[in-house]
C-alpha positions, 0 to 999 in steps of 0.5 A: 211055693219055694222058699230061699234063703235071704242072704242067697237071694241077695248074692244071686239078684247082686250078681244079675244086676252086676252082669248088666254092667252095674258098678258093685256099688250100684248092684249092691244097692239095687239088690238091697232094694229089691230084696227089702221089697221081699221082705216086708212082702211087697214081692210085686216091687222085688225079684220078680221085677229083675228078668224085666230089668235085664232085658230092658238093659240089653234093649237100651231102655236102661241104662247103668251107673247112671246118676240124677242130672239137675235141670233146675236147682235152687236152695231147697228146690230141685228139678233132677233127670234119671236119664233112665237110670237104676231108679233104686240108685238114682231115686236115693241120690237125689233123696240125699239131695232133698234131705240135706237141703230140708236139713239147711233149709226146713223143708226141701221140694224135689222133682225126678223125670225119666228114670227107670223104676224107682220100685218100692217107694217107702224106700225112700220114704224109709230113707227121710224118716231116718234122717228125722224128716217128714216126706210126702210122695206123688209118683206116676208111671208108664209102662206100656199100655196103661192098666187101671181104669177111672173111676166109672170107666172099663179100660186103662188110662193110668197107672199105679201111682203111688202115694207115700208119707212118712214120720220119723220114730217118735222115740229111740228104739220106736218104728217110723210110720210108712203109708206108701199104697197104689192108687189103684185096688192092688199094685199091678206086680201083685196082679202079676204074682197072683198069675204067676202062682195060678191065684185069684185077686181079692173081689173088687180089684179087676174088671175085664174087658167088658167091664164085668167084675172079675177075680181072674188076673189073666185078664191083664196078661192073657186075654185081648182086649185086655181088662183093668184094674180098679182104684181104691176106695172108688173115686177117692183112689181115682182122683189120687191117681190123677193127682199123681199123674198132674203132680209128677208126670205133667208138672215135671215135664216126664212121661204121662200115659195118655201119650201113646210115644211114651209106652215102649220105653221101658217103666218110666217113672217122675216123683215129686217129693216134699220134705220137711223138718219137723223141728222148724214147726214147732217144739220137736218133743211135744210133737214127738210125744204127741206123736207116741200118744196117738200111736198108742191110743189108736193101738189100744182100739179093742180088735173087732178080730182078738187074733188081729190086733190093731196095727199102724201104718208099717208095722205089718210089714215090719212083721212079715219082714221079721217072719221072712227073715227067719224063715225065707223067702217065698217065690213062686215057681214061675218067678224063680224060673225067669230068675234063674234063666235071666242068670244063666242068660247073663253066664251067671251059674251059681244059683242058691238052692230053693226048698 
């Protein structure tokens, strides 16, 4: 495993993204993006997704300085298209969106149809929480073929569909809290990471093309018929898929992944965000001691570990972050070549030294 430098993995990813004819606005943003996802160590949402990118600007299925076309728009209601926009650009805009009117109003329903990979999904999530808001998160995507099975079946009829919900900061100087997950056992990328490094999964994640329980992430990427992700928690991480689906692909009028038309369009991402004020429930300080108090008592837990303590919902990745920072970023082999031919590709050929 190599390891880079954050600051030099930012300047190569900003460069690449800037070659694909992205405003150094939009690079920077997109780079940021990405290199967070590293960072907190969801490499599944970072670089490694960026050669994707590339060839996906060069095939017209995304397309640069795009910016959120509203369809529908009301006071604290909004309908928004990314015309297969940067989804790290465009997904930020209309978050902005969804903020100021939550400000105004107490409480703001956002929808984005078709725009390309909004990417880690916390991001947002992330960006509501600093703004003192409260978000709630349904996302589906297509992506060619589709990956995770339904509960009880062997094929793939969804996607990853990520759920996420934030909380602001209890207290100045606190973390906010971040659940943001894929419905299904891990995030497709980490499939790919794990195959990338010549890794196993963790047992209960894929089933082959038979049906059969597997640890081998080729099973995706190599063998035909191809095998499946499983859902979390069974049913439970099924039905929040299907959710996800209804909620941000049917109801927005976006891709879904049954629909075979859909598949070759590049990543095809809807969201459908809920965001409110918590100050319009309520007395904002009782609820924000309340808040530190459930913290802290769920934290004070004995841990069934004594080396793993009790963490929340963030936290690790607030380490993992702190940890990266210090000490670089790992990449794998396999996802620095295709990095660094998707630079040179682009006539980029300054490439930070990996160690």
């Amino acid at each position: 495993m190599l390891k880079i430098h954050a600051g030099a993995l930012r300047d190569l990813v900003r460069s690449i993204v800037a070659a694909t004819g992205s405003t150094q606005e939009e690079a920077e943003e997109v780079a940021a993006h990405l290199l967070e996802a590293n960072l907190q160590g969801h490499d599944s949402h970072g670089i490694m997704l960026l050669p994707r990118y590339v060839e996906h600007v060069r095939q017209g299925k995304l397309h640069p300085n795009v910016a959120p076309k509203a369809i529908r728009q009301e006071a604290s209601l909004a309908l928004f298209d990314g015309g297969m926009g940067y989804g790290q650009r465009v997904g930020r805009i209309a978050m902005d969106w969804a903020i100021n009117a939550a400000h105004a109003h107490g409480h703001a329903v956002m929808g984005l149809r078709d725009v390309h990979h909004l990417g880690r999904i916390g991001t947002y999530g992330e960006q509501a929480a600093a703004a003192g808001m409260i978000s709630v998160h349904f996302v589906n995507g297509v992506s060619g073929p589709p990956a995770v099975a339904p509960f009880g079946g062997s094929d793939g009829r969804l996607s990853t569909n990520p759920v996420c919900i934030t909380v602001p900061a209890a207290r100045a100087g606190d973390a906010p809290l971040v659940l943001d997950f894929a419905t299904s056992a891990i995030a497709l990328g980490k499939c790919r990471v794990a195959f990338n490094a010549g890794r196993a999964v963790p047992e209960g994640s894929l089933v082959d093309a038979k049906g059969q329980p597997t640890t081998d992430p080729g099973v995706l990427y190599r063998d035909q018929p191809r095998g499946a992700l499983l859902s979390f928690g069974a049913h439970k991480g099924y039905g929040l898929a299907l959710v996800c689906e209804v909620l941000a692909g049917a109801l927005l009028g976006g891709a879904t992944a049954w629909r075979p038309e859909q598949r070759e369009r590049g990543i095809v991402n809807s969201w459908l965000a809920f965001v409110l004020d918590p100050g319009r429930f309520g007395d904002l300080d009782a609820f924000r001691g309340e808040l530190a108090a459930v913290i802290a008592d769920v934290k004070t837990s004995p841990p069934a570990d004594p080396e793993n303590p009790v963490l929340v919902a963030g936290e690790k990745e607030r380490i993992t972050r702190a940890k990266r920072l210090a000490e670089g970023i790992p990449v794998d082999a396999t996802t620095w070549g295709n990095l660094v031919a998707a630079a040179r590709s682009l006539g980029i050929a300054e490439i930070p030294e990996a160690r």
